[in-house]
N, CA, C and O atoms as CSV, one atom per row, in Angstrom:
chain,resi,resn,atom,element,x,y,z
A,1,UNK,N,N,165.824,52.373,1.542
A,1,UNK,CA,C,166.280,51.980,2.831
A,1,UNK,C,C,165.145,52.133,3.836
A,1,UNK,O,O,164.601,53.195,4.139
A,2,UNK,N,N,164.879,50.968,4.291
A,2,UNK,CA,C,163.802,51.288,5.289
A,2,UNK,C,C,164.186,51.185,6.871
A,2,UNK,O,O,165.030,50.398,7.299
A,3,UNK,N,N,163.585,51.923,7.522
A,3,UNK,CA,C,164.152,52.276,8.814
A,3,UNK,C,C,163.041,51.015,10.000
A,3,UNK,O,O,161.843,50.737,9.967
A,4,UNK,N,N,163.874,50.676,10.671
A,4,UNK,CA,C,162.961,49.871,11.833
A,4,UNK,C,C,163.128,50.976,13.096
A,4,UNK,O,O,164.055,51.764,13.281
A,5,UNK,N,N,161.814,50.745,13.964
A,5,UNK,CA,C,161.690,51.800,15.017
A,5,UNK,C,C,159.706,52.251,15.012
A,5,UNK,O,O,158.729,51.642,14.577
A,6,UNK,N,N,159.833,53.294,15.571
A,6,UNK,CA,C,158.687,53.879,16.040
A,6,UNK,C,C,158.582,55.010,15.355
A,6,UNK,O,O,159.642,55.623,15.484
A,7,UNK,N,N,157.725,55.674,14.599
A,7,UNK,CA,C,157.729,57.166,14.093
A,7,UNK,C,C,157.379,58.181,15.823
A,7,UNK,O,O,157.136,57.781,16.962
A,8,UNK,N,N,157.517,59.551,15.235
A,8,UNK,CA,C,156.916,60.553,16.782
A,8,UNK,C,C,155.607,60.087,16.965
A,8,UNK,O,O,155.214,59.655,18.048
A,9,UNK,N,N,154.586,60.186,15.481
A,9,UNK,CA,C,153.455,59.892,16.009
A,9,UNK,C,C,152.588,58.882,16.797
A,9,UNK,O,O,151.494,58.844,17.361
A,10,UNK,N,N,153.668,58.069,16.535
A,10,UNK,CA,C,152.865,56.361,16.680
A,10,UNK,C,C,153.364,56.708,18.529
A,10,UNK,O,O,152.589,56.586,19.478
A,11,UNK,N,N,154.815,57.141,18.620
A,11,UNK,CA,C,155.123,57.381,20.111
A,11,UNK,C,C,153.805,58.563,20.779
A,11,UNK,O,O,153.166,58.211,21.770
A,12,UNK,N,N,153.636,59.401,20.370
A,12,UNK,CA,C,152.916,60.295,20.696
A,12,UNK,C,C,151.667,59.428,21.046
A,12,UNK,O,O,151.654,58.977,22.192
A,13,UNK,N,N,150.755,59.165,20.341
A,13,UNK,CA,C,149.993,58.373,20.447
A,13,UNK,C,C,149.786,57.039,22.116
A,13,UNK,O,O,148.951,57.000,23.020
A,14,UNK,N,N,150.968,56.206,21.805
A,14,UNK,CA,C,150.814,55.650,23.029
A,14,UNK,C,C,151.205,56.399,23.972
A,14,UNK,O,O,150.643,55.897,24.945
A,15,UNK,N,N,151.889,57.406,24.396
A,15,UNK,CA,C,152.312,58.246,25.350
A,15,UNK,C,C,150.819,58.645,26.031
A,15,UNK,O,O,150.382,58.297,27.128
A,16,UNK,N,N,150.196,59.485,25.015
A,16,UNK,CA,C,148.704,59.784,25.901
A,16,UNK,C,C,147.790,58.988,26.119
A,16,UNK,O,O,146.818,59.212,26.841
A,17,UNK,N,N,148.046,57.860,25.439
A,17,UNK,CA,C,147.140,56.417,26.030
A,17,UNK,C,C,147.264,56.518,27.431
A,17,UNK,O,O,146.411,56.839,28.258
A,18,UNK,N,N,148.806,56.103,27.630
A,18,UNK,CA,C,149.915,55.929,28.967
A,18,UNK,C,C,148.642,56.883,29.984
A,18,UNK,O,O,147.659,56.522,30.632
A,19,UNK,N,N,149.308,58.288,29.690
A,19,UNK,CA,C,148.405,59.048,30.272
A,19,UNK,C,C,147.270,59.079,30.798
A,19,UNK,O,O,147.010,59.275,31.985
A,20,UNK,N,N,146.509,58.874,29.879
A,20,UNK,CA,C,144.900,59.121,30.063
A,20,UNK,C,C,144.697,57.429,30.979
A,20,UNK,O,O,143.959,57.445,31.965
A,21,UNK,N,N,145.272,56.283,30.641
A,21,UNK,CA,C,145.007,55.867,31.634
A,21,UNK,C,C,145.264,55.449,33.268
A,21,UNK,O,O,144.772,54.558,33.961
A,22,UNK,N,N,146.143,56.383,33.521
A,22,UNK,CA,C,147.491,56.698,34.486
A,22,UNK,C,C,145.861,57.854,35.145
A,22,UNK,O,O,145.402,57.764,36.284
A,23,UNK,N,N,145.460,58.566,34.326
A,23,UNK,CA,C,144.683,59.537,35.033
A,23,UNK,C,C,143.503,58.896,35.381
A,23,UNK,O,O,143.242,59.140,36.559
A,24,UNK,N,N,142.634,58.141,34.824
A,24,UNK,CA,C,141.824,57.373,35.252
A,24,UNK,C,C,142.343,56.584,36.127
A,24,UNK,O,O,141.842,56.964,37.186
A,25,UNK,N,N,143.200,55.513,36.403
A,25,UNK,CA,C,143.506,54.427,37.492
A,25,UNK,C,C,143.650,55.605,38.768
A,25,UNK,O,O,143.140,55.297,39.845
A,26,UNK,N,N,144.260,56.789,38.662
A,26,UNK,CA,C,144.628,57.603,39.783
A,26,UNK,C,C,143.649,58.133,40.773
A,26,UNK,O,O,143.802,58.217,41.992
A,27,UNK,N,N,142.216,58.610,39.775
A,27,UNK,CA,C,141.013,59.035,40.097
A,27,UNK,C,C,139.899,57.488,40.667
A,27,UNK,O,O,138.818,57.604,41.245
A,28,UNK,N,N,140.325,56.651,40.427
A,28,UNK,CA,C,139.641,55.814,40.790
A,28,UNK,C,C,140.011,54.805,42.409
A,28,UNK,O,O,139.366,54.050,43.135
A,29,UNK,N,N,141.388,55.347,42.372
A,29,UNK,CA,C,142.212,54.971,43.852
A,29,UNK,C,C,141.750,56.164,44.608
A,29,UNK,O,O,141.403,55.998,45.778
A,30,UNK,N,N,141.713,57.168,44.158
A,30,UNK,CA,C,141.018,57.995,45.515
A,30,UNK,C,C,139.768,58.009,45.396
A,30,UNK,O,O,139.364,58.791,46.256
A,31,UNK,N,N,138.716,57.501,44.696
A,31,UNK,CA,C,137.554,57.195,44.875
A,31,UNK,C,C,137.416,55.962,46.009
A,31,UNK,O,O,136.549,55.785,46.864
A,32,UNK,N,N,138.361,55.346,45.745
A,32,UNK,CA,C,138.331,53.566,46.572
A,32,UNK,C,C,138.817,54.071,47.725
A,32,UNK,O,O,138.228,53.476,48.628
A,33,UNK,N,N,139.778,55.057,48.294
A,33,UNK,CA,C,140.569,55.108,49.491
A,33,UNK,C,C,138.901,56.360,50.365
A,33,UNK,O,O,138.583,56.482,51.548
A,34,UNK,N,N,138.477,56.804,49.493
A,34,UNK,CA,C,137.641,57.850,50.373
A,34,UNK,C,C,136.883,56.871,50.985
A,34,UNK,O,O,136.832,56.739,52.208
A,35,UNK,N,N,136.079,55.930,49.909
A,35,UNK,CA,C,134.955,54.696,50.461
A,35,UNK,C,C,135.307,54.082,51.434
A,35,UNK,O,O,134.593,53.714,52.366
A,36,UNK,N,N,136.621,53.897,51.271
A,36,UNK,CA,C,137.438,52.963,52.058
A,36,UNK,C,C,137.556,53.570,53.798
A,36,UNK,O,O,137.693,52.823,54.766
A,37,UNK,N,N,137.444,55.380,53.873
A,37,UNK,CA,C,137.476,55.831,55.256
A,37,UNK,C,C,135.870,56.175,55.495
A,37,UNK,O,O,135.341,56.123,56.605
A,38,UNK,N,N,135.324,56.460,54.522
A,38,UNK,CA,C,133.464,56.450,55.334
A,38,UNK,C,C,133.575,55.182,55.912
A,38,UNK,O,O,133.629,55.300,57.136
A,39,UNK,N,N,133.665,53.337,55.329
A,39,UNK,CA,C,132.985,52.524,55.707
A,39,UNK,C,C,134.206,52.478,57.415
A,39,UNK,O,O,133.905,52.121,58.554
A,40,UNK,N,N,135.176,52.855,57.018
A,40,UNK,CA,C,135.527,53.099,58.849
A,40,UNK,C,C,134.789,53.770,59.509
A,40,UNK,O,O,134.631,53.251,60.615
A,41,UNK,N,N,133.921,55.228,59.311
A,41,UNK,CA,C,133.632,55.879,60.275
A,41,UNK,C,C,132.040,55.047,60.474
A,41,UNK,O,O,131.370,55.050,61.507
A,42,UNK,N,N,131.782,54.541,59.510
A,42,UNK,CA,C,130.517,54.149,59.927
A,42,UNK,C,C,130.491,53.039,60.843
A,42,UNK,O,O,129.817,53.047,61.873
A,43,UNK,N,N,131.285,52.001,60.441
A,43,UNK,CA,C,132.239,51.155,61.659
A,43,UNK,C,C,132.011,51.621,62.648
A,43,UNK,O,O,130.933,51.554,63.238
A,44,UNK,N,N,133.529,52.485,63.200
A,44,UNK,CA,C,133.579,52.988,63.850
A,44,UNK,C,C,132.582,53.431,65.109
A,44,UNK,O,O,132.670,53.170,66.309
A,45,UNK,N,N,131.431,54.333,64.236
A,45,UNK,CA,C,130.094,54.567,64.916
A,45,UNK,C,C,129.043,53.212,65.456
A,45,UNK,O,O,128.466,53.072,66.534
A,46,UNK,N,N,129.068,52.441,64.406
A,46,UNK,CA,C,128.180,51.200,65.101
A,46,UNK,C,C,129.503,50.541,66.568
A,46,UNK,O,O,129.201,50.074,67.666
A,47,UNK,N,N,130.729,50.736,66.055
A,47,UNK,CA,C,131.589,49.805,67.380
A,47,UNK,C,C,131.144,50.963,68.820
A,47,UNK,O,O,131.054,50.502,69.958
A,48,UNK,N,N,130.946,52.205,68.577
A,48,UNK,CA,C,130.859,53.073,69.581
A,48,UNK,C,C,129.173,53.002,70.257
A,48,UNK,O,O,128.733,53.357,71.351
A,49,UNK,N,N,128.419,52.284,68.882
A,49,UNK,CA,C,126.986,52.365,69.758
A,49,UNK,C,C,127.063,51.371,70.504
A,49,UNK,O,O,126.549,51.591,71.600
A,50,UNK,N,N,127.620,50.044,70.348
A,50,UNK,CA,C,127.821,48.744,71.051
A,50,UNK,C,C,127.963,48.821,72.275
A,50,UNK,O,O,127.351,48.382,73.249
A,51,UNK,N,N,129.172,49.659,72.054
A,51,UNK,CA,C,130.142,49.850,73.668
A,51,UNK,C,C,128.774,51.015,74.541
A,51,UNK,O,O,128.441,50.697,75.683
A,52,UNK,N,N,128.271,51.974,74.042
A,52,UNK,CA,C,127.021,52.681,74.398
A,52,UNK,C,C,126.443,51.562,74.958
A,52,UNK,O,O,126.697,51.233,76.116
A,53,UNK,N,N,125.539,50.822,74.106
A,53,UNK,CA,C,124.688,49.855,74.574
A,53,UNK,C,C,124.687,48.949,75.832
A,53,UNK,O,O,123.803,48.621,76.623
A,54,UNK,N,N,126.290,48.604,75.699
A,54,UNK,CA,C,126.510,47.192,77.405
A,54,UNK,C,C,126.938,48.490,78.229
A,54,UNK,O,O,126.169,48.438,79.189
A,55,UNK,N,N,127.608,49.449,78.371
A,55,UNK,CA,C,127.122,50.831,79.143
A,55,UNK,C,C,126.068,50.750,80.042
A,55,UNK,O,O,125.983,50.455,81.234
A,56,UNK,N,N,125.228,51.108,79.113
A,56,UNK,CA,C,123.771,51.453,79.603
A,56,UNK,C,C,123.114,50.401,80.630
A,56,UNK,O,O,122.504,50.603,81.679
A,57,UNK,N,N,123.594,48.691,79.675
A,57,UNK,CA,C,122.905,47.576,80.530
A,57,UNK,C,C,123.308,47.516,81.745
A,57,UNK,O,O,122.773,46.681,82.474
A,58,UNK,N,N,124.524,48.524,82.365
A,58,UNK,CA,C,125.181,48.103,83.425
A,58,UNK,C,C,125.076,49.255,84.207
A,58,UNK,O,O,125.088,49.050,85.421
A,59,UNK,N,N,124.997,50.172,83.912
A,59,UNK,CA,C,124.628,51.328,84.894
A,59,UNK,C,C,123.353,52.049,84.417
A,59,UNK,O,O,123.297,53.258,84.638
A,60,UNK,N,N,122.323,51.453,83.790
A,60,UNK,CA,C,120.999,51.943,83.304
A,60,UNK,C,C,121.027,53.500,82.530
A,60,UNK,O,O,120.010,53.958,82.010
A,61,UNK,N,N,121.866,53.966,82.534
A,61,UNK,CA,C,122.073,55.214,81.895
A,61,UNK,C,C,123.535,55.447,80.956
A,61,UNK,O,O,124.651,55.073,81.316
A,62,UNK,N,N,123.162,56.266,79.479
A,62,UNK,CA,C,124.254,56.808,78.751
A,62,UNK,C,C,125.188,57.683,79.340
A,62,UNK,O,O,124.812,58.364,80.294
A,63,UNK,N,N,126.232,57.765,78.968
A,63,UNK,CA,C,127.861,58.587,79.463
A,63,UNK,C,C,127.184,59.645,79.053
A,63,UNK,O,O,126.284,59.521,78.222
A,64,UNK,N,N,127.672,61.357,79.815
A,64,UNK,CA,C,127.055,62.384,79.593
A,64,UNK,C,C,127.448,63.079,77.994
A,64,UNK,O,O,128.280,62.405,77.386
A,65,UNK,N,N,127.088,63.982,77.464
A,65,UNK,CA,C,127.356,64.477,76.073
A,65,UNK,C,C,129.016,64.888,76.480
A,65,UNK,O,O,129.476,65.365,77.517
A,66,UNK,N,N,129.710,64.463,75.132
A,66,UNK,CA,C,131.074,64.891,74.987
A,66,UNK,C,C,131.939,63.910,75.976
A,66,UNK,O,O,133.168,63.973,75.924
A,67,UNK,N,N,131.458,63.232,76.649
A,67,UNK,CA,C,132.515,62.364,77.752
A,67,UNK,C,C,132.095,60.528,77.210
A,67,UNK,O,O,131.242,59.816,77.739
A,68,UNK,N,N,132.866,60.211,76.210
A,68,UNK,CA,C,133.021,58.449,75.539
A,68,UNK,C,C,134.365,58.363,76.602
A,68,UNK,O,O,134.987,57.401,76.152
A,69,UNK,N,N,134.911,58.735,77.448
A,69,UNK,CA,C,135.982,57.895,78.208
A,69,UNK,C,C,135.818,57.347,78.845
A,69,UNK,O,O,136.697,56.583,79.242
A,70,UNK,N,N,134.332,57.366,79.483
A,70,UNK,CA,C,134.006,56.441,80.537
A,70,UNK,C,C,134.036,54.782,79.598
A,70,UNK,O,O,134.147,53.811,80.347
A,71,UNK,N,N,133.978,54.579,78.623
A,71,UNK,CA,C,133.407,53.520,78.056
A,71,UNK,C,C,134.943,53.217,77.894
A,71,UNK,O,O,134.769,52.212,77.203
A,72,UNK,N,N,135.992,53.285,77.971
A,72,UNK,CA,C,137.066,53.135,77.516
A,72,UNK,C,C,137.992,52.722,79.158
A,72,UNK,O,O,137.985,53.342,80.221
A,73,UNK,N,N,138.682,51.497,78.786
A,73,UNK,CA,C,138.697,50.474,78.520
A,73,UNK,C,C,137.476,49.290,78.445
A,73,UNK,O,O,137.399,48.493,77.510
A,74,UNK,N,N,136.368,49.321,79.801
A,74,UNK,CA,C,135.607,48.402,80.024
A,74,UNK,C,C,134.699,47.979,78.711
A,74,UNK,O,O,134.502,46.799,78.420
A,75,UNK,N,N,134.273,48.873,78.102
A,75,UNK,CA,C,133.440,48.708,77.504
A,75,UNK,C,C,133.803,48.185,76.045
A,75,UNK,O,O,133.206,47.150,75.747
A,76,UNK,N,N,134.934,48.852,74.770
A,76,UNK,CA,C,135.591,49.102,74.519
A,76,UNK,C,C,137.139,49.120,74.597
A,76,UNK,O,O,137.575,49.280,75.737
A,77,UNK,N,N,138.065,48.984,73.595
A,77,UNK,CA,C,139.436,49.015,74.339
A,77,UNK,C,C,140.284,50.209,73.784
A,77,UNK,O,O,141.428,50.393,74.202
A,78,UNK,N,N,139.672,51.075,72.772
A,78,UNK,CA,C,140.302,52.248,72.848
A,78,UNK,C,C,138.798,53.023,71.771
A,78,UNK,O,O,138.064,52.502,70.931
A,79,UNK,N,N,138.874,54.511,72.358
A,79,UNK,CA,C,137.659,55.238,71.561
A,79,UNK,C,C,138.109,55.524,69.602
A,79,UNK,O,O,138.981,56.309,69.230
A,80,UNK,N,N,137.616,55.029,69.065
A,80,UNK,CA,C,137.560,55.638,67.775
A,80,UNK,C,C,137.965,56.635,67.365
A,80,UNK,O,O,137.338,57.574,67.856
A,81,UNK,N,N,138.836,56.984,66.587
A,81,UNK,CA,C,138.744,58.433,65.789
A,81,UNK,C,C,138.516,58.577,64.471
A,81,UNK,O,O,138.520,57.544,63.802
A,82,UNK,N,N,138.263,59.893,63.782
A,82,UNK,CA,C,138.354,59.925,62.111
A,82,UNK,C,C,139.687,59.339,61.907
A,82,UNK,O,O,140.709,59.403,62.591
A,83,UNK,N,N,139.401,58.707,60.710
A,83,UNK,CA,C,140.912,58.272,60.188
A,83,UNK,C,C,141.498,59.800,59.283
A,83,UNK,O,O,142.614,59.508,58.852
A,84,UNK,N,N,141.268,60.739,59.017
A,84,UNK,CA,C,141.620,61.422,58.121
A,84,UNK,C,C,142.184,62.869,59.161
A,84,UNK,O,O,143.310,63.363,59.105
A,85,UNK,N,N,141.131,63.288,60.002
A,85,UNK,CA,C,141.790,64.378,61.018
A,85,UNK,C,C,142.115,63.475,62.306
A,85,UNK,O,O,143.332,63.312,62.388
A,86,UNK,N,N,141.565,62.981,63.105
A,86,UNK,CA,C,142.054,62.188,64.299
A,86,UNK,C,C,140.838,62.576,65.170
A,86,UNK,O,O,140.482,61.831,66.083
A,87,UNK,N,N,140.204,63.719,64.900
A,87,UNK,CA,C,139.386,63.997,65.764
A,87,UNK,C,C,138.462,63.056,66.636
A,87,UNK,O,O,138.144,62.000,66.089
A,88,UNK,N,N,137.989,63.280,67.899
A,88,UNK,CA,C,136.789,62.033,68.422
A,88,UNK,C,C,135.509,62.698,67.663
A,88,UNK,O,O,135.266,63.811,67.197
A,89,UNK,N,N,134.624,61.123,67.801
A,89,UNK,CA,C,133.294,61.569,67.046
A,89,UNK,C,C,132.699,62.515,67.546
A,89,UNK,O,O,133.545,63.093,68.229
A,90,UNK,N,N,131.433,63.209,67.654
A,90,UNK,CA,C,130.628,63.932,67.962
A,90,UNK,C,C,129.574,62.982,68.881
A,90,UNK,O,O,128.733,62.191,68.454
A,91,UNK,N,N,129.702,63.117,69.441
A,91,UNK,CA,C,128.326,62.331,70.955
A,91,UNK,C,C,127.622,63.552,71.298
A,91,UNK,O,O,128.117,64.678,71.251
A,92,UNK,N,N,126.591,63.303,71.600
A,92,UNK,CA,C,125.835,64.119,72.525
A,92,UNK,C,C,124.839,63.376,73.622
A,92,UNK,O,O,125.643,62.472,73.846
A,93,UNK,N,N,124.020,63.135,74.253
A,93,UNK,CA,C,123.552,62.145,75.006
A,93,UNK,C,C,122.826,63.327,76.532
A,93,UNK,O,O,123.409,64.236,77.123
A,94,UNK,N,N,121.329,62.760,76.743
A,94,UNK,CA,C,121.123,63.235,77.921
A,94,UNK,C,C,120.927,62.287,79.137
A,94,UNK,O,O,120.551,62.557,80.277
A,95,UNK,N,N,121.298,61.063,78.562
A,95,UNK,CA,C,121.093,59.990,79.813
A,95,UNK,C,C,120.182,59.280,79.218
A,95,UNK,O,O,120.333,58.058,79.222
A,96,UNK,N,N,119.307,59.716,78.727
A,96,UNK,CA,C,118.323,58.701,77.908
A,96,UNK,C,C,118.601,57.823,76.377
A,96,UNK,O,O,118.264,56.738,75.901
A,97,UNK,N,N,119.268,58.785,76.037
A,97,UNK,CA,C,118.644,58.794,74.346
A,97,UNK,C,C,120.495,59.438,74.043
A,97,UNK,O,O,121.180,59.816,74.994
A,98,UNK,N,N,120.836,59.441,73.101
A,98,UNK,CA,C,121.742,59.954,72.591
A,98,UNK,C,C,122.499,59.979,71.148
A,98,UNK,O,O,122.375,58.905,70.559
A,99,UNK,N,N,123.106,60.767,70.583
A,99,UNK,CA,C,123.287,60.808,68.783
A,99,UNK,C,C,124.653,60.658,69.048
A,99,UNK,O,O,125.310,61.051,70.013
A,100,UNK,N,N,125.036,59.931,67.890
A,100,UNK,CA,C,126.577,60.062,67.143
A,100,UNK,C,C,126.360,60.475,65.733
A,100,UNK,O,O,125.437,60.218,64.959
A,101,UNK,N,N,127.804,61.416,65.546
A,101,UNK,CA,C,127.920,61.797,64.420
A,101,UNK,C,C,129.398,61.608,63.811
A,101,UNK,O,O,130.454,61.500,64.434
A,102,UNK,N,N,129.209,61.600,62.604
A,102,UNK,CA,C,130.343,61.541,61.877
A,102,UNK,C,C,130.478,62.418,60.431
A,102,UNK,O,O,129.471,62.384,59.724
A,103,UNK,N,N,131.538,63.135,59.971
A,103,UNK,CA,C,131.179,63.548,58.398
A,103,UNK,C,C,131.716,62.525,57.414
A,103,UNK,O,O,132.707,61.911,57.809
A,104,UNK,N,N,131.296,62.251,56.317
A,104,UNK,CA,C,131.733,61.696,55.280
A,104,UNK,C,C,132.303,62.501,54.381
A,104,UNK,O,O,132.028,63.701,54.363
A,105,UNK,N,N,133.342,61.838,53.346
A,105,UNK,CA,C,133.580,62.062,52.166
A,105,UNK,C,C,132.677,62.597,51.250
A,105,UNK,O,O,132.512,63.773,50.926
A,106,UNK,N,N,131.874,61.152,50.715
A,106,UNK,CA,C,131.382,61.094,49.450
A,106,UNK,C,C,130.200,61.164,49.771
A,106,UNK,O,O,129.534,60.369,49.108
A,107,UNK,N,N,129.518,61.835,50.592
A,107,UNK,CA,C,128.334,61.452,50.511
A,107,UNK,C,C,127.636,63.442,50.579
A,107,UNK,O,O,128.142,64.453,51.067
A,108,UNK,N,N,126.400,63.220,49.880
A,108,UNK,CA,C,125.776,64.612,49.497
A,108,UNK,C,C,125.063,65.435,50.876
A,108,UNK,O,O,125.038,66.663,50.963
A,109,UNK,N,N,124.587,64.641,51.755
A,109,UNK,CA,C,123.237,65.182,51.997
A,109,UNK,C,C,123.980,65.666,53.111
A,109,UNK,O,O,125.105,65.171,53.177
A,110,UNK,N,N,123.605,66.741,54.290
A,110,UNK,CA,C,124.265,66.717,55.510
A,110,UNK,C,C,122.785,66.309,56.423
A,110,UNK,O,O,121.596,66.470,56.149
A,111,UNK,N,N,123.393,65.793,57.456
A,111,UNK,CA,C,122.408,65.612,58.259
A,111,UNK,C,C,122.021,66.661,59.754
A,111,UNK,O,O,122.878,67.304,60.359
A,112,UNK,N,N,120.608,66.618,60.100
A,112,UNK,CA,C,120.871,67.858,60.733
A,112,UNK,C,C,120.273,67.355,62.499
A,112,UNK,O,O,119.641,66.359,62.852
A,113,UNK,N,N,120.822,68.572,63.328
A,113,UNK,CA,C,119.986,68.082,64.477
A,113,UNK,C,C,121.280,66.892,64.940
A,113,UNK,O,O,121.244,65.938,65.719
A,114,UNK,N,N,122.227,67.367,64.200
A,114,UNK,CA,C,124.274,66.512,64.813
A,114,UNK,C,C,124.347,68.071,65.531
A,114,UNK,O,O,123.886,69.213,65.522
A,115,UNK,N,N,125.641,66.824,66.366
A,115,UNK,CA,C,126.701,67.928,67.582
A,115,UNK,C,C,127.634,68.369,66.541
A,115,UNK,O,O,127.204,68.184,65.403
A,116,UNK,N,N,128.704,68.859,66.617
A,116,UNK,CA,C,129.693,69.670,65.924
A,116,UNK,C,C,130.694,68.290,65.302
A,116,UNK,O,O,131.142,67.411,66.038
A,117,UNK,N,N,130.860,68.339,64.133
A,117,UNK,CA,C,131.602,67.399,63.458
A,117,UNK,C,C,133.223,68.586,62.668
A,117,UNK,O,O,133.882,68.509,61.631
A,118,UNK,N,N,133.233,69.545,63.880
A,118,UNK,CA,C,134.844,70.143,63.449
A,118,UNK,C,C,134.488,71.375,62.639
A,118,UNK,O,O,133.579,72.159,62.914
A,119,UNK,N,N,135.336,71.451,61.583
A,119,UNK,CA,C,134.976,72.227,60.676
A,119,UNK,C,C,133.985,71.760,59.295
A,119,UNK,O,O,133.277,72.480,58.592
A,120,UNK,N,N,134.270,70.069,59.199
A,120,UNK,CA,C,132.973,69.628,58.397
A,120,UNK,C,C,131.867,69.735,58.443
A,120,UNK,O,O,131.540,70.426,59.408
A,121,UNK,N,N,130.699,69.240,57.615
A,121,UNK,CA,C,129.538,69.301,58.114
A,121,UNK,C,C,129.368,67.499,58.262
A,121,UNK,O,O,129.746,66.623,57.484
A,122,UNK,N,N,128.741,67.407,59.410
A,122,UNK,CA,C,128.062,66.124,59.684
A,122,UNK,C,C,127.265,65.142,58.575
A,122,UNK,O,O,126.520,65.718,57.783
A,123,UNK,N,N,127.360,64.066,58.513
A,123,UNK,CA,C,126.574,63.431,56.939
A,123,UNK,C,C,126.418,62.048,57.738
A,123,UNK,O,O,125.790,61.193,57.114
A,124,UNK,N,N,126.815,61.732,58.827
A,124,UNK,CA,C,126.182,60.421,59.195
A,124,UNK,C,C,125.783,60.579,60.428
A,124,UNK,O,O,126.318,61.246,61.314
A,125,UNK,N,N,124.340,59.627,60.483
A,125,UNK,CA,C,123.777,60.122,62.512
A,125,UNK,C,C,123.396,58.795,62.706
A,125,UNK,O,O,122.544,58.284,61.979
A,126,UNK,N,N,123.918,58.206,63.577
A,126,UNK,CA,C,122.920,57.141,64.753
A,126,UNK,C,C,122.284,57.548,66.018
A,126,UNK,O,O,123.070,57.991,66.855
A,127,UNK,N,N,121.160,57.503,66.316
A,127,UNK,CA,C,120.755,58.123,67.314
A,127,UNK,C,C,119.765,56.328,67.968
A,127,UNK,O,O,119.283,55.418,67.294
A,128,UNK,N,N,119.847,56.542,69.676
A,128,UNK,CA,C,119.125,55.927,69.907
A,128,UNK,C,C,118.198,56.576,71.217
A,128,UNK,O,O,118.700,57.331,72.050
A,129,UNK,N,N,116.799,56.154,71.239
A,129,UNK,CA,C,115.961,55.106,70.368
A,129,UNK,C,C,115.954,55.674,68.824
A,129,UNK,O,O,116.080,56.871,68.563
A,130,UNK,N,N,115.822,54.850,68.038
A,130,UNK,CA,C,115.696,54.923,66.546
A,130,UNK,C,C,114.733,56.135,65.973
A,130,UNK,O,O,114.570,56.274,64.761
């Protein structure tokens, strides 16, 4: 008499297939969703140097360190935040010259000679002049 069906092993078998690739697709969506909030903050930072930039063309000088509200509405129509804490970026600025910062996810190096990026450490800087 022969039986039709699946033995345990053959089930066993595809079960941790199931698995193992349930764990890979999982690890690879939060690889894509982290990438996915750096290329905002880096965004983010170039939309904030912009609004910096026609700033400057119009009153010859940068907003003081820690104050991006002046740029908000005119410049800009609302200031940026991290997508992950909410926090505002890190500015600093003496009227001349001034840095933005942001921290990343995925990225190794920290960068130094940033304003306070929270409890992270800082990993992205635009500063101008270059």
């Amino acid at each position: 008499m022969k039986s039709k069906g699946f033995t345990f092993i053959e089930m066993l078998v595809v079960v941790t297939i199931i698995g193992v690739l349930s764990a890979v697709g999982v690890a690879n969506f939060k690889v894509a969703n982290q990438k996915a909030r750096d290329g905002r903050r880096q965004g983010d930072l170039q939309q904030i140097r912009a609004s910096l930039e026609l700033y400057r063309t119009d009153l010859n000088v940068y907003p003081i360190t820690g104050d991006l509200s002046s740029l908000s509405p005119t410049y800009i129509q609302t200031i940026p935040s991290d997508p992950v804490s909410g926090n505002l970026y890190s500015y600093e600025s003496d009227g001349k010259t001034y840095t933005l910062c942001s921290t990343l996810e995925l990225s190794a190096a920290a960068v130094t000679d940033c304003g306070s990026c929270g409890t992270a450490t800082c990993r992205y800087k635009i500063t101008n002049p270059l």
